[in-house]
C-alpha positions in Angstrom: -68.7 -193.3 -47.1 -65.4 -194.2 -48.8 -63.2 -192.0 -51.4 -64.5 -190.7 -54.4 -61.6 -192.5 -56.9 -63.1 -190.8 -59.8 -63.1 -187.2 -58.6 -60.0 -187.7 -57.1 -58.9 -189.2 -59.7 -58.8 -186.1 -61.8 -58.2 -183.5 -58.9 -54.4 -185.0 -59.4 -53.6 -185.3 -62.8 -55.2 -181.3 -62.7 -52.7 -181.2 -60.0 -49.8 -182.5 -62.2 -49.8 -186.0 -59.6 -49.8 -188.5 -62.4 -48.1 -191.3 -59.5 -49.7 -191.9 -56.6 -47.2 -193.7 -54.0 -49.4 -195.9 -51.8 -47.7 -196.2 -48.5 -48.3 -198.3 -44.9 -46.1 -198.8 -41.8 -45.4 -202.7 -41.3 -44.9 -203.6 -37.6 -40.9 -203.3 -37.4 -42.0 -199.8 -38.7 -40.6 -200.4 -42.4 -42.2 -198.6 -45.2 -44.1 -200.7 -47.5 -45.6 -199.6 -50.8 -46.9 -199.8 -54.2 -46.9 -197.2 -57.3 -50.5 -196.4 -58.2 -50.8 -195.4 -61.9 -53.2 -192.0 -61.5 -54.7 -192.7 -65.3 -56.2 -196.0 -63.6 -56.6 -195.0 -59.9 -60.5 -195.7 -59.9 -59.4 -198.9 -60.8 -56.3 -199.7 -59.1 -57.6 -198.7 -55.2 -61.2 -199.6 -55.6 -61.1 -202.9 -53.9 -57.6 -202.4 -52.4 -54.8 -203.1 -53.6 -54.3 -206.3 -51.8 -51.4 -207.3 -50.0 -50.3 -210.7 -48.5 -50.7 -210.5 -44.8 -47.1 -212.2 -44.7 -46.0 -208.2 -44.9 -46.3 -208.5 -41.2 -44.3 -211.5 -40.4 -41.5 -210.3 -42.8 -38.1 -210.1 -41.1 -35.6 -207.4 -41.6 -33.7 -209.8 -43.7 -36.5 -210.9 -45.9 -37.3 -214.1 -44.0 -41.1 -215.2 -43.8 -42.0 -215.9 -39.7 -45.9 -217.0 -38.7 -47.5 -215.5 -35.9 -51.8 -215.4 -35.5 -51.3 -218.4 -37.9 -50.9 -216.0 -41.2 -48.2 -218.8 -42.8 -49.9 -221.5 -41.6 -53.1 -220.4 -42.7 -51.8 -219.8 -46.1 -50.6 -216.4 -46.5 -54.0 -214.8 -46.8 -54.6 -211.1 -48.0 -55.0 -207.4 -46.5 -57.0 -205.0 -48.0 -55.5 -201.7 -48.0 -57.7 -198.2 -48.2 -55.9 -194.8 -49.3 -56.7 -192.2 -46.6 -57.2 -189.0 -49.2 -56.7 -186.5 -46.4 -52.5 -187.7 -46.2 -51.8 -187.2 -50.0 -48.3 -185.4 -50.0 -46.4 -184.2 -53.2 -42.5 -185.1 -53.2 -41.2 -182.1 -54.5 -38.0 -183.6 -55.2 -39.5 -186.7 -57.5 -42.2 -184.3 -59.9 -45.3 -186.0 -60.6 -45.6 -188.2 -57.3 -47.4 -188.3 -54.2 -47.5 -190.3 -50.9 -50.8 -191.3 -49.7 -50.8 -193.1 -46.4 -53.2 -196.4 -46.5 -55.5 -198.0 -43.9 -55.5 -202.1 -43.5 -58.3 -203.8 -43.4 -59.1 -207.6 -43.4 -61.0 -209.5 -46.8 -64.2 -209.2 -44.2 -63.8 -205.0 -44.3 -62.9 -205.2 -40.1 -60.0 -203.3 -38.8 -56.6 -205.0 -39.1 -55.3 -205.4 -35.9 -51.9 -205.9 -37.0 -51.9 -202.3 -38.4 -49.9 -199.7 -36.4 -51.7 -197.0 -37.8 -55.2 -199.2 -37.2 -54.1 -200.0 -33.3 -53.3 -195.7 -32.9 -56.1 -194.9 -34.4 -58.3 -197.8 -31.9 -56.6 -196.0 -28.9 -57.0 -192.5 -29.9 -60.9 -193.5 -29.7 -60.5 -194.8 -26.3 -59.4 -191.4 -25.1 -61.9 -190.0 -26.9 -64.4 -191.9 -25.0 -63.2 -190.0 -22.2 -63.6 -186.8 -23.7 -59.9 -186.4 -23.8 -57.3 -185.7 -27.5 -54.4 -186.4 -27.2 -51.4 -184.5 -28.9 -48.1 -185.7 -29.4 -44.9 -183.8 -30.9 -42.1 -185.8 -31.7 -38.5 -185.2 -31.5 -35.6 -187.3 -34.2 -32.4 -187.4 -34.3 -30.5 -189.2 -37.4 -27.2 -189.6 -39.2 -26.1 -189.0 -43.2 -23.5 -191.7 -43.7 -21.3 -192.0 -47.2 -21.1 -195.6 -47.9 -18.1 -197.7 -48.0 -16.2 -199.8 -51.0 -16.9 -202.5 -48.6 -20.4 -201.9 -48.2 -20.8 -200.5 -45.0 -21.1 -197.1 -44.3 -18.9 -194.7 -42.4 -20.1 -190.9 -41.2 -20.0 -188.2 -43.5 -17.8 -185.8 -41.5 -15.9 -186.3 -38.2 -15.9 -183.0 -36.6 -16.9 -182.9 -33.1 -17.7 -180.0 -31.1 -20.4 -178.6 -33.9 -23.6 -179.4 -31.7 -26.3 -176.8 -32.5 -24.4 -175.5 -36.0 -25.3 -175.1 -39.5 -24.3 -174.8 -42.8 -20.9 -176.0 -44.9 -18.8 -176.9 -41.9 -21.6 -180.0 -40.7 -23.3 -180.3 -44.2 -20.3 -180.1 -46.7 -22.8 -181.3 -49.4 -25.3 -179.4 -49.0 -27.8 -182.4 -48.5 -28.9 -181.5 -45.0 -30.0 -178.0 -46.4 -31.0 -179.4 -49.6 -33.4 -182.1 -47.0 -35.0 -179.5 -45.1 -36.4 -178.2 -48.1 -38.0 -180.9 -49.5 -39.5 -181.7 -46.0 -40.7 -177.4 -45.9 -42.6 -178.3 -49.3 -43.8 -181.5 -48.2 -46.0 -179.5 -45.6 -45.7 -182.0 -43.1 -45.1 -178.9 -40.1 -41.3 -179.5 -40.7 -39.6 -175.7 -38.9 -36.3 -176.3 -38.0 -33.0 -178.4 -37.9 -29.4 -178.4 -36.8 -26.2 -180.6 -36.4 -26.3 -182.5 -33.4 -24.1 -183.7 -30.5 -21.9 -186.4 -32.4 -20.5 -185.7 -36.0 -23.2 -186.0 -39.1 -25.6 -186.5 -36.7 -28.9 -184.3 -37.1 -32.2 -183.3 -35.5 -35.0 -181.8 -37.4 -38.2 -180.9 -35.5 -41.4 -181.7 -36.4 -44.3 -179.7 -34.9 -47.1 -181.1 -32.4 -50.2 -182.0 -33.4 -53.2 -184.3 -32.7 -51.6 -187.8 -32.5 -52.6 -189.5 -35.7 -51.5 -186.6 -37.7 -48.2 -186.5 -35.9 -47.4 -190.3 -36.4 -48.9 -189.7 -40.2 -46.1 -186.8 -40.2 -43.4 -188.1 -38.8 -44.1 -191.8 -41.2 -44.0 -189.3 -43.7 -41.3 -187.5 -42.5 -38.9 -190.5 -41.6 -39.7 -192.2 -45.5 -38.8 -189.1 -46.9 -35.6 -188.6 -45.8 -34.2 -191.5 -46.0 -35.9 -191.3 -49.7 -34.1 -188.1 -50.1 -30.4 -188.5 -48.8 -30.5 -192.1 -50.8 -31.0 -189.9 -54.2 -28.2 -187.4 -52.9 -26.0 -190.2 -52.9 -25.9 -191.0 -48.9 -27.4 -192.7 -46.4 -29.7 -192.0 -43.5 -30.0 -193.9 -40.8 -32.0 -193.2 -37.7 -30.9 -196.6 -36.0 -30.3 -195.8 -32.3 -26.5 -196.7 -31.6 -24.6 -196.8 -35.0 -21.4 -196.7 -34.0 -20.0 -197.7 -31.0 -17.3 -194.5 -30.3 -20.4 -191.7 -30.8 -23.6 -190.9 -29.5 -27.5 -192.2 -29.9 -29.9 -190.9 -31.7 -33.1 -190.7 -30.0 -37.1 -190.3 -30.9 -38.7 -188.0 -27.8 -42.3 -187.5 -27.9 -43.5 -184.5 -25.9 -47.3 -185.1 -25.0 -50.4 -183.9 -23.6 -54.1 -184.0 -23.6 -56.7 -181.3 -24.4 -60.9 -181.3 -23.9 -62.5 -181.5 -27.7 -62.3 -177.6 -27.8 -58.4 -177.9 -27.6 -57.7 -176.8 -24.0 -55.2 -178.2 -22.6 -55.8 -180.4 -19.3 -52.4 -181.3 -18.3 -52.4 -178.1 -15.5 -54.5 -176.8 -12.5 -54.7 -173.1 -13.6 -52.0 -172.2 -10.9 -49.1 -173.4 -12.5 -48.9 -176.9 -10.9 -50.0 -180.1 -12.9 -53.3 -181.6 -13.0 -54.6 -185.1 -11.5 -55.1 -185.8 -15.5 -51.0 -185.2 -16.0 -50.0 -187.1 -12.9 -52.2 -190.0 -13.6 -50.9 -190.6 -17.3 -47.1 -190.2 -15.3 -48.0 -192.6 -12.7 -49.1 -194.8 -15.9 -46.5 -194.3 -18.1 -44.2 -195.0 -15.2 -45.7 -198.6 -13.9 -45.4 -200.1 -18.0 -42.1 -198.5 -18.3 -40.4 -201.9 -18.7 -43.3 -203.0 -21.4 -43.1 -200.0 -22.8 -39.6 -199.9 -23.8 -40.0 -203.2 -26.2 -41.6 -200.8 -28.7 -39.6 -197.5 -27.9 -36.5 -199.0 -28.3 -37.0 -201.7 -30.2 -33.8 -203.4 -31.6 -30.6 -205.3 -30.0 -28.4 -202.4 -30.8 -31.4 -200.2 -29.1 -29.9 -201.4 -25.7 -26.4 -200.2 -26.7 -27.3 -196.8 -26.2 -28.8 -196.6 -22.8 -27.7 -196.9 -19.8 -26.2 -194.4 -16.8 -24.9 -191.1 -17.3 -25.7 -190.7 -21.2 -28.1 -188.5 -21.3 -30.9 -191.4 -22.0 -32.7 -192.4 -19.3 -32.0 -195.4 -16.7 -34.9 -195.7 -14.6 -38.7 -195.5 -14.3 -38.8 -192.2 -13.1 -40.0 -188.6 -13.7 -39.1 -184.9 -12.9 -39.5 -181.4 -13.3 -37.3 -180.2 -16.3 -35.0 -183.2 -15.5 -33.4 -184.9 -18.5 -32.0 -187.5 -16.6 -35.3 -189.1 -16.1 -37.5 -191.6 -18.4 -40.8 -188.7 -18.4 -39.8 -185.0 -18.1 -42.0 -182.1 -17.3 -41.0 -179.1 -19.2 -41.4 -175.6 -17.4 -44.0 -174.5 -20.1 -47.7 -174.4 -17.9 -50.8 -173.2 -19.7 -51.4 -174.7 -23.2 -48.2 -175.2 -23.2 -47.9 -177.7 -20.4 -46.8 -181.5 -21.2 -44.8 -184.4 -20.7 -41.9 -185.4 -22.7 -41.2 -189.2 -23.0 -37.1 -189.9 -23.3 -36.7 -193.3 -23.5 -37.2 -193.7 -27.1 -34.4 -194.0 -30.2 -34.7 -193.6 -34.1 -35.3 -196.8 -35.1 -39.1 -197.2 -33.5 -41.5 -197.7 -35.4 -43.4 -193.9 -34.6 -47.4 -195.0 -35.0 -46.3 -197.8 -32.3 -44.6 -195.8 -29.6 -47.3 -192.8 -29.4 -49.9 -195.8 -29.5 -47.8 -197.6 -26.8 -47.3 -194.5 -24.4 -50.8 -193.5 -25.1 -52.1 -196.4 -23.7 -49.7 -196.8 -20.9 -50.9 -193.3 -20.0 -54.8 -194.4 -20.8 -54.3 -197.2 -18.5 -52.9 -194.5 -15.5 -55.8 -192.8 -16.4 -58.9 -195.4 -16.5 -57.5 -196.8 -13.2 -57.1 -193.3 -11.5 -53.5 -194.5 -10.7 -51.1 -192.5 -8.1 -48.2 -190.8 -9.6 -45.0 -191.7 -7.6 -42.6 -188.9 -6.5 -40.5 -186.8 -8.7 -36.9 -187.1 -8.8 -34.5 -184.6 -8.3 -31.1 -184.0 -9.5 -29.6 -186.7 -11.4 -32.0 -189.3 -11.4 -29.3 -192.3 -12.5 -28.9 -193.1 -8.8 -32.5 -192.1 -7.7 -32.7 -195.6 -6.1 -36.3 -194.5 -5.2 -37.3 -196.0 -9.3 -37.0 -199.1 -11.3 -33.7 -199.7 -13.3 -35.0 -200.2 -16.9 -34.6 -203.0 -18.9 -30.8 -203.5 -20.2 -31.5 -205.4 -22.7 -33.8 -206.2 -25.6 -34.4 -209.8 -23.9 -35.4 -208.2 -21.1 -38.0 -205.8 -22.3 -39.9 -208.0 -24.2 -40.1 -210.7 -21.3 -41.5 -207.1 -19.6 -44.3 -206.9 -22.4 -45.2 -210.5 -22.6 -46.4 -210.3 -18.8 -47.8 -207.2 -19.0 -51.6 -207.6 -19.5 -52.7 -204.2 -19.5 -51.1 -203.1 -22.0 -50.9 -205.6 -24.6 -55.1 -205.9 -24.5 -54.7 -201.8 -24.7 -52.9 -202.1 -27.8 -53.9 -205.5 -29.5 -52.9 -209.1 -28.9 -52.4 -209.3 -32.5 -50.1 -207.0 -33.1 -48.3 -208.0 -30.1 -48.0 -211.5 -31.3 -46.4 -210.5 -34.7 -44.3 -208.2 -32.6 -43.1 -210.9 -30.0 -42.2 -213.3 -32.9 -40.6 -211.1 -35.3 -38.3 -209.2 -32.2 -37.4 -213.0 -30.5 -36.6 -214.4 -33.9 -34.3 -211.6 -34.3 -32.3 -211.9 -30.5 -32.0 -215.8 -31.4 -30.2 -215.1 -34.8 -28.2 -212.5 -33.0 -26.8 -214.5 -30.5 -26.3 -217.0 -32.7 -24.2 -214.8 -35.1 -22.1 -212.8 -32.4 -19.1 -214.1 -30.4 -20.0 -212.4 -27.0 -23.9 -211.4 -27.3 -23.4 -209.3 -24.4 -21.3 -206.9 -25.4 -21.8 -203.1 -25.9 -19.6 -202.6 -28.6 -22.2 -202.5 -32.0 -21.4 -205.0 -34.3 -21.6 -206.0 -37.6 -24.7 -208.0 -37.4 -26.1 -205.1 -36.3 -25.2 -202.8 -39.5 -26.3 -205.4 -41.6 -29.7 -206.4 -40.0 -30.8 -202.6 -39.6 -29.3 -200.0 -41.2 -30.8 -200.3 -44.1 -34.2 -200.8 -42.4 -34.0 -197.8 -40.5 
């Protein structure tokens, strides 16, 4: 049954909503969106609005790619359908609201170039099995100033603040000023702090079932960077920045529960359960796809490696943040996994449907879950050096079978394209494409973006 435009129509200009801001994750995770007038809502949203499907071939530069033949077959449209239950006020812009839209094709089927559709498909597989999965995610970020040149340069350079608050690490204010915009948003926003590396931050979102978290942390990621841009400042949650500071990383904590919400990641005595070990052994055998959408720039590949605190291998341990997957102490309803490997810049309805259905697939296929490693892992010799570099993760996902038909060849397609497009104008920009230093290519292809 679809929305009621005319009741909900006037349920927001009684709420003083007289904007609504239609909004929809493209696949390089970029917000796109459109300013519905309320007044004419019923008539603005009842057959859309309709997009041009060349949304998802759309570089971070603006340039127009094809994939699944959307050029060639002349730019045809998507339909896009408001989803009532995400409408969120922006208390810091009166009068408007986000509303989160579904993609559909002309022919009313699911678009399967959709992030949020290809979650939502996998969520229903686990379903299936009588399984919810629940995701909390984890995001780390920098507020930049912006430079006469126009780049942008951090907006303090204090080191030794990890864990601090207040004027020392937020001279402006903005950070405090963000975290309440974000508590009025009520998107389950409860804490934040400066992090390792100066005017970097990490604001925690809390778990929930895994639609609403990616709808929450969509939200949460648009809004911030909406927020610190009217401040005066820039946010960027781009993995590697700059070259002489730390990452800034996107960890996802998951877990799955029965449809009454119990938790079926432990055994009742404190050990994990065949459920947990299977989604490990899983999420561990597509580590190398996997890692195409978790980290999924050049500069993402800048920030990994040995001894920094990301992970190296495919491996997992208990309370071990040297490894890719870590198993928190917490048992009970509290038991989980916590999935490392990812930075700021992924695109978040894309990495909880990727690990989702790495861990599906451990699942289905009742898969054995290799050792744990202990100590620290980097030499663990015993698991699979990841990917070191953008190249080679996506030459991982294009041969891995499993999980592209988990997730959906269409969206891979558009992905492949859009990500090997990108590595050949890289390489063709940069002096020494191998290097670890971040360049300038990178700043201007994806700070902006993310």
């Amino acid at each position: 049954m679809g929305t009621d435009l005319v009741a909900l129509r006037e349920k927001l200009k009684a709420d003083g909503i007289d904007v609504l801001r239609l909004i929809y994750s493209d696949v390089l995770g970029i917000t796109r969106s459109k300013d519905l007038l309320v007044s004419m809502l019923d008539k603005a949203a009842h057959n859309g609005p309709a997009f041009c499907q060349g949304v998802w071939v759309t570089t971070t530069r603006g340039g127009v790619l094809d994939a699944n033949n959307i050029a060639s077959d002349g730019l045809q449209d998507l339909v896009s359908k408001l989803d009532p239950d995400t409408i969120t006020p922006m208390p810091w812009e009166p009068g408007v609201a986000f509303v989160i839209a579904d993609a559909f094709n002309p022919d009313n089927t699911d678009n399967l170039m959709s992030p949020r559709s290809v979650l939502k498909k996998i969520i229903g597989e686990y379903n299936k099995l009588g399984l919810q999965p629940v995701v909390g995610p984890e995001l780390e970020f920098y507020i930049a100033d912006r430079t006469p040149e126009g780049g942008f340069k951090r907006a303090h350079e204090k080191t030794g603040f990890v864990y601090t608050t207040g004027a020392a690490v937020d001279p402006h204010g903005n950070f405090l000023y963000l975290l309440r915009m974000l508590d009025q948003m009520n998107i389950n926003v409860f804490a934040g702090n400066a992090e390792f590396s100066p005017s970097q931050y990490e604001i925690n979102l809390y778990h929930s079932e895994a639609l609403d978290a990616a709808d929450r942390t969509f939200l949460f990621k648009t809004a911030i960077k909406d927020v610190i841009t009217r401040r005066g400042q820039h946010a960027t949650f781009l993995g590697k920045p700059w070259s002489d500071e730390g990452g800034s990383g996107f960890h996802l904590h998951f877990s799955v529960t029965d449809a009454d919400g119990i938790n079926k990641m432990h055994d009742g005595r404190g050990n994990l359960s065949p459920a947990a070990k299977m989604l490990i052994a899983g999420i561990t055998k597509h580590a190398n796809a996997l890692t195409a959408f978790t980290n999924p720039t050049i500069n993402s590949f800048k920030r990994l490696g040995p001894d920094t605190l990301a992970p190296y291998r495919s491996n997992w341990g208990y309370d071990n943040r040297s490894c890719m997957v870590r198993v928190p102490p917490e048992r009970g309803q509290g038991t989980r996994l916590e999935i490392r490997v990812g930075d700021g810049a992924a695109n978040p309805y894309l990495v909880i449907a990727a690990i989702l259905a790495a861990g599906l697939d451990g699942i289905v296929n009742e898969m054995e879950c290799p050792p744990d490693a202990v100590g620290m892992a980097y030499d663990n010799e015993g698991a699979e050096i990841l990917p070191e570099s953008f190249t080679q993760s996506l030459d991982a996902l294009e041969v891995d079978d499993a999980l592209r038909n988990q997730l959906s060849q269409e969206l891979v397609n558009v992905f492949m394209v859009l990500k090997r497009d990108e590595i050949a104008r890289y390489e063709a920009a940069v002096e020494d494409p191998a290097t670890r230093e971040v360049t300038d290519w990178e700043i201007t292809e994806y700070a902006e973006a993310y």
